[in-house]
NUTORMI-855487 format. One record per residue (C-alpha): residue number from 1; residue in three letters; x, y, z. Coordinates in steps of 0.5 Angstrom, whole numbers. Example, Ala and Ser with C-alpha at 12.3 -4.5 7.8 and 13.67 -1.06 7.14 Angstrom:
<sites>
SITE, 1, ALA, 25, -9, 16
SITE, 2, SER, 27, -2, 14
</sites>
This chain:
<sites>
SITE, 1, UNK, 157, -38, -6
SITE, 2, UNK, 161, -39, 1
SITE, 3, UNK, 166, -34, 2
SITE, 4, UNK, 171, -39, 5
SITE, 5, UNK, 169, -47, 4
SITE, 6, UNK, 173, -53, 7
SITE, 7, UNK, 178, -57, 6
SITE, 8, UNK, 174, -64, 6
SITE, 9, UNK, 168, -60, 3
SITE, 10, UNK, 173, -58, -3
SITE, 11, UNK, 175, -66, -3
SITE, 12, UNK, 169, -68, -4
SITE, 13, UNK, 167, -63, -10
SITE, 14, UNK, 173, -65, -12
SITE, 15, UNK, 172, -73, -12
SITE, 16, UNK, 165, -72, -13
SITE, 17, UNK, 168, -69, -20
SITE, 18, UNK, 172, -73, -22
SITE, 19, UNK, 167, -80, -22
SITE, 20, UNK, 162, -77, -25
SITE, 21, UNK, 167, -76, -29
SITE, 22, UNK, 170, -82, -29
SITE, 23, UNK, 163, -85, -30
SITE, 24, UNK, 163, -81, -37
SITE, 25, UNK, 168, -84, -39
SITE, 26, UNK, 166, -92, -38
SITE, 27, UNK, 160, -90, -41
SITE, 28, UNK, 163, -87, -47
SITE, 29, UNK, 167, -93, -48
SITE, 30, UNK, 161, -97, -48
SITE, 31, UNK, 157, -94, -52
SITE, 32, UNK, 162, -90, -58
SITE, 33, UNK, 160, -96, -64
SITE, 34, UNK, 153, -95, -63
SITE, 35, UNK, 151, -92, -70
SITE, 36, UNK, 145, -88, -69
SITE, 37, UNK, 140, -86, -76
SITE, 38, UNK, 136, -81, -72
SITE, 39, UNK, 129, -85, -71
SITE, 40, UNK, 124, -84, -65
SITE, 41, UNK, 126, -92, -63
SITE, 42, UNK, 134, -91, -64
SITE, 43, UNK, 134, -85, -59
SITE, 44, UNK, 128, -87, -55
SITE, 45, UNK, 129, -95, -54
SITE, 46, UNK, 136, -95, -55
SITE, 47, UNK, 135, -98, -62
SITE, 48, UNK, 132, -104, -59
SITE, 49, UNK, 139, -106, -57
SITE, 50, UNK, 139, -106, -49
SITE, 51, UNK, 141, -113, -47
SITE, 52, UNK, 138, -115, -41
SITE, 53, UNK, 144, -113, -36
SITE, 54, UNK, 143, -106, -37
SITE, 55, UNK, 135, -107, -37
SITE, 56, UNK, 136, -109, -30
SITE, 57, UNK, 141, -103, -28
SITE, 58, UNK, 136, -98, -32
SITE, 59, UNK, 130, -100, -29
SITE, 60, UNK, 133, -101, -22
SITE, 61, UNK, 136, -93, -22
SITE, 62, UNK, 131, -90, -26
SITE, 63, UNK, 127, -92, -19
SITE, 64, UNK, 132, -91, -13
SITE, 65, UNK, 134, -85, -13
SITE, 66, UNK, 134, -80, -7
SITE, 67, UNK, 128, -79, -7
SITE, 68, UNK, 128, -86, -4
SITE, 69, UNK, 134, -86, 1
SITE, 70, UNK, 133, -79, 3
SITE, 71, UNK, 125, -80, 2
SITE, 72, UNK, 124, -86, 6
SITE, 73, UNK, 130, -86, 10
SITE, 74, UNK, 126, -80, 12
SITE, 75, UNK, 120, -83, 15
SITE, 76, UNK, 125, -85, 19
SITE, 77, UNK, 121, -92, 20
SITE, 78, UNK, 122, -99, 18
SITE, 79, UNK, 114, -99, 15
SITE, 80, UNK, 116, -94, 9
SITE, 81, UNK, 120, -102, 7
SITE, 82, UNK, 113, -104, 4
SITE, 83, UNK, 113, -99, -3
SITE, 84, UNK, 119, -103, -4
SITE, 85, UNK, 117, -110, -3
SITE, 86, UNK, 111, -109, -7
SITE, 87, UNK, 115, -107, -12
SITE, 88, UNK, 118, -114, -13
SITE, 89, UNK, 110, -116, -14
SITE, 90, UNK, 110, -110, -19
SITE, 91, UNK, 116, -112, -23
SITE, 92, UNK, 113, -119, -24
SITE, 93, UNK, 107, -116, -26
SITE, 94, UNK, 111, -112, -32
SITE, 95, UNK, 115, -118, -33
SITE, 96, UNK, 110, -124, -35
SITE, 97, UNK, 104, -120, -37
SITE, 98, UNK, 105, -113, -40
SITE, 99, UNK, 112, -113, -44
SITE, 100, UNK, 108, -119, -47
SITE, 101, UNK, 104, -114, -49
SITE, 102, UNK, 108, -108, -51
SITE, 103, UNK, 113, -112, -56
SITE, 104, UNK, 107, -115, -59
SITE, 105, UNK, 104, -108, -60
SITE, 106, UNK, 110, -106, -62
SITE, 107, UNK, 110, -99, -59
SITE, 108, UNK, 115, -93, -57
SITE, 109, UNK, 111, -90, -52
SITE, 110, UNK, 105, -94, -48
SITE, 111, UNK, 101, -89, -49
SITE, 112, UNK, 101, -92, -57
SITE, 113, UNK, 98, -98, -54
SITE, 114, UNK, 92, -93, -52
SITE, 115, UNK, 91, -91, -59
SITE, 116, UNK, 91, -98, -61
SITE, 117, UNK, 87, -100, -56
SITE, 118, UNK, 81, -95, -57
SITE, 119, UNK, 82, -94, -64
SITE, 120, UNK, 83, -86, -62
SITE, 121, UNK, 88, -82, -61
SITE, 122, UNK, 84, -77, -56
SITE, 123, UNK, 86, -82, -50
SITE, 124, UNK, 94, -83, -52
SITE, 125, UNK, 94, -75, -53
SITE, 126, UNK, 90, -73, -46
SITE, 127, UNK, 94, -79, -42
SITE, 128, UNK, 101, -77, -45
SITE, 129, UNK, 99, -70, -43
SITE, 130, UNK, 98, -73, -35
SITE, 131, UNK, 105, -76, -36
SITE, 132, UNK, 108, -70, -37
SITE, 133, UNK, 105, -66, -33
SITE, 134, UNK, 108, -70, -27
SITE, 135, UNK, 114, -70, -30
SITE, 136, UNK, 116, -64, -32
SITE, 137, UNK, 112, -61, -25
SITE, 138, UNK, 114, -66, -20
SITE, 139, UNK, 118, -71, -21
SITE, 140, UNK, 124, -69, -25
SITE, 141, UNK, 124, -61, -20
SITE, 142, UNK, 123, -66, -13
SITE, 143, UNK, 129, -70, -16
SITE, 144, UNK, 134, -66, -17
SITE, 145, UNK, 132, -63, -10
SITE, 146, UNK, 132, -69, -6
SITE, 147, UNK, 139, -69, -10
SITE, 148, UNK, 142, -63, -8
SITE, 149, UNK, 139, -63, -1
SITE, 150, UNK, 143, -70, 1
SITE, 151, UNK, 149, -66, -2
SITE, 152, UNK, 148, -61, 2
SITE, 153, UNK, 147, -64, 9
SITE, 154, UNK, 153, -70, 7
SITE, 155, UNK, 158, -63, 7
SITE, 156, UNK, 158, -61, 0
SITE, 157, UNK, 157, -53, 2
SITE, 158, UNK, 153, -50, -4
SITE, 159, UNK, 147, -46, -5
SITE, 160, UNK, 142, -52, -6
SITE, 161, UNK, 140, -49, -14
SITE, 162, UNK, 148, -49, -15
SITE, 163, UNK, 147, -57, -14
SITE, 164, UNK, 141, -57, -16
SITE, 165, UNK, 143, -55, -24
SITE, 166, UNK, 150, -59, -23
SITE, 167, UNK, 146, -65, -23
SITE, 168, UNK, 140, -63, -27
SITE, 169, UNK, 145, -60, -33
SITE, 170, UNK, 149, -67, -33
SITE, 171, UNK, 144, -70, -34
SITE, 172, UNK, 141, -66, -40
SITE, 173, UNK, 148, -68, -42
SITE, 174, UNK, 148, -76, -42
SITE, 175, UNK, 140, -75, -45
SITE, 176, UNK, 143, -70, -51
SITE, 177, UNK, 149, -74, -52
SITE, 178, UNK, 148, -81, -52
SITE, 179, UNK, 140, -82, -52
SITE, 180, UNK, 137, -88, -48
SITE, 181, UNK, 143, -93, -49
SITE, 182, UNK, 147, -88, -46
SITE, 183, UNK, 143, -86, -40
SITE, 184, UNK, 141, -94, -39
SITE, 185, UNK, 149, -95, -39
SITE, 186, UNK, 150, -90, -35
SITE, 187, UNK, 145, -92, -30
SITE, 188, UNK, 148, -99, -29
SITE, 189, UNK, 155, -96, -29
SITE, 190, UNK, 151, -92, -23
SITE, 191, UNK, 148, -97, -19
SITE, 192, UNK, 153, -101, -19
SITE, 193, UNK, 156, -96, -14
SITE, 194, UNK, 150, -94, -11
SITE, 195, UNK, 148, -100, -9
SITE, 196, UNK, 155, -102, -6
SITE, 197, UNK, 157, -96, -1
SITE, 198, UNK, 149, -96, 1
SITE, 199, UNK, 150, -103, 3
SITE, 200, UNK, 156, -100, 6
SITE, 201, UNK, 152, -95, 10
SITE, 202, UNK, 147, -100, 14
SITE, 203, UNK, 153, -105, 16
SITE, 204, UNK, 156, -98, 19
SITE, 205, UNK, 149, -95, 21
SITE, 206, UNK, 148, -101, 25
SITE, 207, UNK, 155, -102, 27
SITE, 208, UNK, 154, -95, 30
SITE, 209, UNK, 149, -98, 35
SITE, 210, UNK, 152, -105, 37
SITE, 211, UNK, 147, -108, 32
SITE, 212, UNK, 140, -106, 36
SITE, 213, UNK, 137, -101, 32
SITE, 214, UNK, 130, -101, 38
SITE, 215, UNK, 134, -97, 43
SITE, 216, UNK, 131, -91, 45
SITE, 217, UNK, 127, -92, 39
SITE, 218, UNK, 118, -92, 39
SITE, 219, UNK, 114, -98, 37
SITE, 220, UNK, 111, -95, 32
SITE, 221, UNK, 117, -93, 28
SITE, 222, UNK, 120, -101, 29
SITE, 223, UNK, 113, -105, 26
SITE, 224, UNK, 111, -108, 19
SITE, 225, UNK, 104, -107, 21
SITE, 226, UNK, 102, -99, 20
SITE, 227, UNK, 96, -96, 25
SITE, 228, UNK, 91, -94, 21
SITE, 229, UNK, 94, -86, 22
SITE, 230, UNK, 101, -89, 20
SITE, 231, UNK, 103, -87, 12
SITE, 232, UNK, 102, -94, 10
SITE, 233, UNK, 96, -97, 15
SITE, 234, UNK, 97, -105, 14
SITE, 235, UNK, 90, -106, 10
SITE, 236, UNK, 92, -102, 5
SITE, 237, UNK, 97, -107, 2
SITE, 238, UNK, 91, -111, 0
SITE, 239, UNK, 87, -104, -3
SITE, 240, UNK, 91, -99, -6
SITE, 241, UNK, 98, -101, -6
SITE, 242, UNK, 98, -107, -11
SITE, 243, UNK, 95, -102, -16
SITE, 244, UNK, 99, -97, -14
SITE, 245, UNK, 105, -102, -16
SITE, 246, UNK, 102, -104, -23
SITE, 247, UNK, 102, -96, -26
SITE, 248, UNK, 109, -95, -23
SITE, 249, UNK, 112, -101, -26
SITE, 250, UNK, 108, -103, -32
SITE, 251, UNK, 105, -97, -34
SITE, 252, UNK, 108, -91, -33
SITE, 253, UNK, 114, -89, -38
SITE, 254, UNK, 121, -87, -36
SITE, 255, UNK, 120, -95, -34
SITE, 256, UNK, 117, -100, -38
SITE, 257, UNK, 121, -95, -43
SITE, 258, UNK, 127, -99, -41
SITE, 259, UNK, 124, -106, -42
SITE, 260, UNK, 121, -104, -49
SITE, 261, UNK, 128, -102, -50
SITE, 262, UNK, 131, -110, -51
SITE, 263, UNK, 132, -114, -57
SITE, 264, UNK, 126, -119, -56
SITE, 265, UNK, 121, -120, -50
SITE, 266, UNK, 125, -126, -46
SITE, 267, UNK, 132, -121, -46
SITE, 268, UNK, 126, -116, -44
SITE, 269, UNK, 124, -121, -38
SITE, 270, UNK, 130, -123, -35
SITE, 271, UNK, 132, -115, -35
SITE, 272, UNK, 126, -114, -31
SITE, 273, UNK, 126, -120, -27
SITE, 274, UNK, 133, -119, -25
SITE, 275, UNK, 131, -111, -23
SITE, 276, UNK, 125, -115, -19
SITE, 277, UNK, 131, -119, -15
SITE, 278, UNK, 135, -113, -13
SITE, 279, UNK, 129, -110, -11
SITE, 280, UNK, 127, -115, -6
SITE, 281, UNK, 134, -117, -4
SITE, 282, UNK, 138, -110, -3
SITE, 283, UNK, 133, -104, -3
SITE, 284, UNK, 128, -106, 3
SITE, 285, UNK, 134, -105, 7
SITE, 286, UNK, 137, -98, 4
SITE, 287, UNK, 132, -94, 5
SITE, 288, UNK, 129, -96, 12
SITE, 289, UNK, 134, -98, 17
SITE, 290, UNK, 138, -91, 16
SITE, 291, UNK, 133, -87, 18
SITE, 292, UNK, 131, -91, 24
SITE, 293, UNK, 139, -91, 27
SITE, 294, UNK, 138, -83, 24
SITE, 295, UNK, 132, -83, 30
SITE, 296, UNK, 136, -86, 34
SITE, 297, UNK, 142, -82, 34
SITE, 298, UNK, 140, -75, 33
SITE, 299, UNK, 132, -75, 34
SITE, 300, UNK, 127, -74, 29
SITE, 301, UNK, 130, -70, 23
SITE, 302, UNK, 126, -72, 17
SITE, 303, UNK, 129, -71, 10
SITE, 304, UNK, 135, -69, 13
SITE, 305, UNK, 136, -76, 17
SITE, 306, UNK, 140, -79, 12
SITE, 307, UNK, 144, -74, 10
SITE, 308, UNK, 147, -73, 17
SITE, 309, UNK, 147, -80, 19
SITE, 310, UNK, 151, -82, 13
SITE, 311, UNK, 157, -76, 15
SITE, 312, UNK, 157, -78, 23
SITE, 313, UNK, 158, -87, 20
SITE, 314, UNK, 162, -86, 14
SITE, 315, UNK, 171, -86, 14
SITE, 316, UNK, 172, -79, 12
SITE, 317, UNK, 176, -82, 7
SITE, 318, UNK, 170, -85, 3
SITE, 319, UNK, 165, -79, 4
SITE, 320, UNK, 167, -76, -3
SITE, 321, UNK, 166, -83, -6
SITE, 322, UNK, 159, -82, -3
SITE, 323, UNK, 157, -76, -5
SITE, 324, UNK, 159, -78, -12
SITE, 325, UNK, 155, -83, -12
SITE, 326, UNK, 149, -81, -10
SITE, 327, UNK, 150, -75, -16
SITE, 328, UNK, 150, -81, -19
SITE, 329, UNK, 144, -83, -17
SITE, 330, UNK, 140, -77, -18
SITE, 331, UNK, 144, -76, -25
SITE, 332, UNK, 142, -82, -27
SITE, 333, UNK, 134, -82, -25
SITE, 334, UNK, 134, -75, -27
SITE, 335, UNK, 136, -76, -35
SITE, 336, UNK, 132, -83, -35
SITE, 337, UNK, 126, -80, -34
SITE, 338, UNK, 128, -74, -39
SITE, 339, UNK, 130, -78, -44
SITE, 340, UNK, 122, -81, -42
SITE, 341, UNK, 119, -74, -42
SITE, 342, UNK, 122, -72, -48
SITE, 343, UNK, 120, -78, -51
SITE, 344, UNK, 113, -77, -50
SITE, 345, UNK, 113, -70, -52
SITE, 346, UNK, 116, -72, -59
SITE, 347, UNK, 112, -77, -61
SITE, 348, UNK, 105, -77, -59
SITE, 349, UNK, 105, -68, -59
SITE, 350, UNK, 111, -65, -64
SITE, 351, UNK, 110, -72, -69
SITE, 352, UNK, 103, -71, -69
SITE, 353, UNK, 101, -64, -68
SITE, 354, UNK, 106, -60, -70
SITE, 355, UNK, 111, -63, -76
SITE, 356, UNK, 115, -69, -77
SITE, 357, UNK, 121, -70, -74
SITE, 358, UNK, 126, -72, -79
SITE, 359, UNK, 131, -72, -74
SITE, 360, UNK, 129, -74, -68
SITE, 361, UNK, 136, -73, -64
SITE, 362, UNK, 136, -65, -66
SITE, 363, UNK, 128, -64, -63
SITE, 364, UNK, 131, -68, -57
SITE, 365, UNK, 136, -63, -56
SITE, 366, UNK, 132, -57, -56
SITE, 367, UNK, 127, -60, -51
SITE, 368, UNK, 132, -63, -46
SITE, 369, UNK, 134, -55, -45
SITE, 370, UNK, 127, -53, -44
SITE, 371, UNK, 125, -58, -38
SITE, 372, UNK, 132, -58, -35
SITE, 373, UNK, 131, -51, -34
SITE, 374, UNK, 124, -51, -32
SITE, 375, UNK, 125, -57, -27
SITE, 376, UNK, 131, -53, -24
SITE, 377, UNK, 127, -47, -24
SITE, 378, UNK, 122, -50, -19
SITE, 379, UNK, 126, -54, -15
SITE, 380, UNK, 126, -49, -9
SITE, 381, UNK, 118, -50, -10
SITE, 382, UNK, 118, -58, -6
SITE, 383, UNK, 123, -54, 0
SITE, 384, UNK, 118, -54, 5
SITE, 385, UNK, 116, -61, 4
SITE, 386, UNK, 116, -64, 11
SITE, 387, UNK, 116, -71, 7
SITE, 388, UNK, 119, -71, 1
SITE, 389, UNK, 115, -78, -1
SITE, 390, UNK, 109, -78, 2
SITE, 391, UNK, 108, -71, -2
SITE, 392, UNK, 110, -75, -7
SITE, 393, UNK, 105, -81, -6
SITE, 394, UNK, 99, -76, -6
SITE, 395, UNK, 101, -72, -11
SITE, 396, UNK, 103, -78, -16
SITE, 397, UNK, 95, -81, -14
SITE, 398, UNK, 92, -75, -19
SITE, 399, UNK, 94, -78, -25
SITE, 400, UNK, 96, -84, -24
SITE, 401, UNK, 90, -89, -22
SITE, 402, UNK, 86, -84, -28
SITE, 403, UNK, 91, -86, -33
SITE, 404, UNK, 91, -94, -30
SITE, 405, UNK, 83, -94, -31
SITE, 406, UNK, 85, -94, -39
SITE, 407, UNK, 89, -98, -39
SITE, 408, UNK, 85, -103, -35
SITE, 409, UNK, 79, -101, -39
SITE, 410, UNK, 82, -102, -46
SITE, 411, UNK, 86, -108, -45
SITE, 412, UNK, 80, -112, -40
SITE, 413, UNK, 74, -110, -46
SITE, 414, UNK, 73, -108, -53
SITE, 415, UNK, 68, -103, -56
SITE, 416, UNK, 70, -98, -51
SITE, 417, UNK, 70, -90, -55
SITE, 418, UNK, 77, -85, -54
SITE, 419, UNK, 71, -81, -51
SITE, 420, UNK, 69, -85, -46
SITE, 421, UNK, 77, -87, -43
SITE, 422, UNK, 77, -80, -44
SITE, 423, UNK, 71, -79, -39
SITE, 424, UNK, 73, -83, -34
SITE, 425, UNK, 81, -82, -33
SITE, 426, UNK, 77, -74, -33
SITE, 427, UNK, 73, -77, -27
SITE, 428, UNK, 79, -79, -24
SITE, 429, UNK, 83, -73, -24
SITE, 430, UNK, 77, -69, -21
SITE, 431, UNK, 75, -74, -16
SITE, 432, UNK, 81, -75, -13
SITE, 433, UNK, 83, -68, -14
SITE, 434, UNK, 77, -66, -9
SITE, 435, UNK, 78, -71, -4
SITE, 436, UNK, 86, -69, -4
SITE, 437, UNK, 85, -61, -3
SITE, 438, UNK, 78, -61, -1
SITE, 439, UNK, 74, -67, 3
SITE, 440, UNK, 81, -71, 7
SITE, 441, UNK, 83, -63, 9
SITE, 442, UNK, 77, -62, 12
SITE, 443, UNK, 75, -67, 15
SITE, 444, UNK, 69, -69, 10
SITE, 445, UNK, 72, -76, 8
SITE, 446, UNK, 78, -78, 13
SITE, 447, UNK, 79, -85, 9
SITE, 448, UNK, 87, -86, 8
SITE, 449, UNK, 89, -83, 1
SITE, 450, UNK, 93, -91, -1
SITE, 451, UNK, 85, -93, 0
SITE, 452, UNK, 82, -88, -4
SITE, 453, UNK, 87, -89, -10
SITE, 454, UNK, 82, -96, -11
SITE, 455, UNK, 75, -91, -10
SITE, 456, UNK, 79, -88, -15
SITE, 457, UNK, 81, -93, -20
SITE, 458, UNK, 74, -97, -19
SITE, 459, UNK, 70, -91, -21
SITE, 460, UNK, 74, -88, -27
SITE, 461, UNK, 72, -96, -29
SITE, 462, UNK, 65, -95, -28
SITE, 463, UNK, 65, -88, -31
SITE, 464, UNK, 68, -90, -37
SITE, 465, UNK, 64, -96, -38
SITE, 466, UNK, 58, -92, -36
SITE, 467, UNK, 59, -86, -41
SITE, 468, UNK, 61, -91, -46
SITE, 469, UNK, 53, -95, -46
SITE, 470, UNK, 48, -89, -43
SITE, 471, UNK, 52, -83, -47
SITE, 472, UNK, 55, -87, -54
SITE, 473, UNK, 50, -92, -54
SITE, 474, UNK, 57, -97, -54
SITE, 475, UNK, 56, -104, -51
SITE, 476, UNK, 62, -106, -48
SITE, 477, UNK, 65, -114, -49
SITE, 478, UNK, 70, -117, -44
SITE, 479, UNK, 76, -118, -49
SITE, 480, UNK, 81, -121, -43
SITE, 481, UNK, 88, -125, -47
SITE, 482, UNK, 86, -122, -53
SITE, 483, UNK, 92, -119, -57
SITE, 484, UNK, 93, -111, -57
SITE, 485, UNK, 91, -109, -65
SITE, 486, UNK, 87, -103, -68
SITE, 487, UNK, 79, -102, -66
SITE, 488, UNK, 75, -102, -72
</sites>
């Protein structure tokens, strides 16, 4: 720890503190008359109680964190808008098709609707594993980094692991204590901040430079029109980021577990799409055009271009307020996405390989420490990262067009075996892991990673399909709007 801090840097611990805090204490209120009974669906989806409101705010924090406001901003373009305006696509493909099929399926985990699928639990098993994987190893360290960087560039002068564990510890707290109705009540208490003073943060950027943010700035950082060497070229909005948008929203955990959470599938739907309209009308702004005034203030600074930006625009006054949001913010992603992570783990390993779990707050407890110290131990790992969400793109395209493949193969046909979703979605991981650290770095195969993420996905289809007929001797039939259900 410093020797000698600042005053302001002590203010805004000190405010920090005292709202999370203070957010603690509304979630408290709001949630001290639950009665819990211990079991997968009250700690997990909240005892299917989430009313549409905090539907939307759950879903909407569990995304924006800073891995987006300090990632994207980051880019220091306006281009980086796409992964949001997509997801408003994503989130009406959550909305209509799949929360349909998840309440009807009846499941905790979307890797539940697998095993019903398939008839089998190798594939829920293996693609239970895929998620945690990324959770544990990427998502919830690269969190609590991004997190403790912005902390620390904003003023806040601690070593990034003392802010790293402070963010992760809470969260592990909220995770423990109040399950996921806690965390959903949490993250719309939250949002409502974070959203607010990030609003706040672009009218002051842009105020900052008299309302014209191409100034000194290159055309390539102002065009919705990526180049084909940009990180988002304009036809993969036509390839791979549709694809992409259908896993993140509609199939991977930490968020279709908030929409499984409500009483029924129409207040699931109005959460889901209120999630939609934020996403469409506040966050495209947030996460880009920071970064570009950042550009044009202080040059090109990656992930620091937020951080820095807001101490330069912001009242000193409302600089802790700002700091406890966004700990806020980071606190709110990291305990969603553990709460997600130890969901997986005891209903689709511990309950099935291990031992039943009589009480599912106690498990929850024991495994919340263990990933909390894991993923605080690994935060130093993800420091060198030029950009923190293009690595996380790339990385996230391991697992993710794999498990989609089984997901698109069980809910489009029937009479597909465990072990032929299993080859394809290992086919994927193999056949993207090449391309990512082998063919693409040298030179082999130059196509852009969003492009190669459908190569991916298509072949992980065929394969399934193909070992499924020429290894098992199966016929695969087109199975489109039939209702999930147990295979033979």
């Amino acid at each position: 720890m410093p020797e000698a801090m600042s005053t302001a840097s002590l203010v805004q611990i000190a405010v920090c503190l005292g709202l999370t805090a203070l957010i603690a204490l509304a979630t408290w209120f709001t949630t001290r008359r639950d009665r819990h009974d211990g079991s997968q669906k009250d700690v997990y989806l909240a005892g299917g109680k989430l009313n549409w409101l905090f539907v939307a705010g759950a879903i909407t924090l569990t995304n924006l964190s800073t891995d987006q406001l300090v990632g994207m901003n980051g880019n220091q373009m306006l281009l980086l808008a796409w992964w949001e305006i997509s997801g408003f696509v994503g989130l009406l493909i959550l909305a209509f098709v799949f929360v349909p099929i998840y309440y009807r399926a009846g499941v905790t985990t979307v890797t539940e609707l697998l095993e019903q699928r398939y008839g089998g639990g190798g594939i829920r098993t293996l693609v239970s594993a895929l998620f945690l994987f990324g959770m544990i190893l990427i998502y919830l360290p690269a969190g609590l980094y991004s997190g403790a960087l912005f902390l620390k560039t904003a003023g806040i002068d601690l070593p990034l692991l003392v802010l790293a564990g402070f963010l992760g510890v809470v969260a592990a707290a909220y995770t423990i204590a109040g399950g996921l109705r806690a965390v959903a009540v949490m993250e719309t208490y939250s949002g409502i901040g974070v959203l607010g003073i990030a609003v706040l943060i672009v009218v002051l950027a842009l105020n900052a430079v008299d309302w014209d943010i191409t100034r000194g700035v290159p055309p390539e950082r102002l065009t919705m029109i990526g180049a084909p060497d940009s990180p988002i070229p304009f036809a993969t909005l036509f390839t791979g980021m549709i694809f992409i948008q259908i896993y993140y929203w509609s199939t991977n955990q930490p968020i279709t577990q908030k929409a499984m959470a409500a009483p029924s599938v129409r207040e699931a739907q109005k959460g889901v799409l209120a999630a939609a309209a934020v996403r469409i009308l506040i966050i495209p702004a947030i996460v880009v055009v920071p970064g570009v005034v950042a550009y044009q203030l202080f040059g090109d600074i990656n992930d620091a271009a937020y951080g820095r930006l807001v101490g330069q625009v912001l009242p000193p006054w409302l600089s802790g307020v700002f700091a406890a949001t966004i700990a806020a913010a980071v606190i709110a992603h990291t305990a969603a996405v553990m709460n997600a992570a130890v969901g997986l783990y005891a209903v689709d390993f511990h309950a099935k390989f291990i031992a039943p779990v009589a009480n599912h707050w106690r498990l929850s407890s024991v495994v919340t420490v263990l990933f909390t110290a894991s993923s605080i131990t690994l935060v130093p790992v993800f420091a060198n990262a030029t950009s923190i969400i293009n690595l996380l793109q790339q990385l996230n395209g391991l697992s993710s067009m794999p498990i989609l493949s089984a997901f698109v193969v069980g809910l489009l046909f029937k009479g597909v075996e465990s072990r032929a979703a299993i080859a394809g979605v290992v086919w994927g991981v193999a056949f993207y892991g090449l391309y990512t650290f082998i063919l693409q770095p040298e030179g082999i195969i130059t196509l852009h990673y969003i492009h190669f993420m459908v190569v991916t996905l298509a072949t992980s289809v065929a394969a399934a399909l193909a070992v499924n007929r020429l290894v098992l001797g199966q016929r695969a039939r087109l199975a489109i709007g039939a209702a999930p259900r147990l295979q033979g």
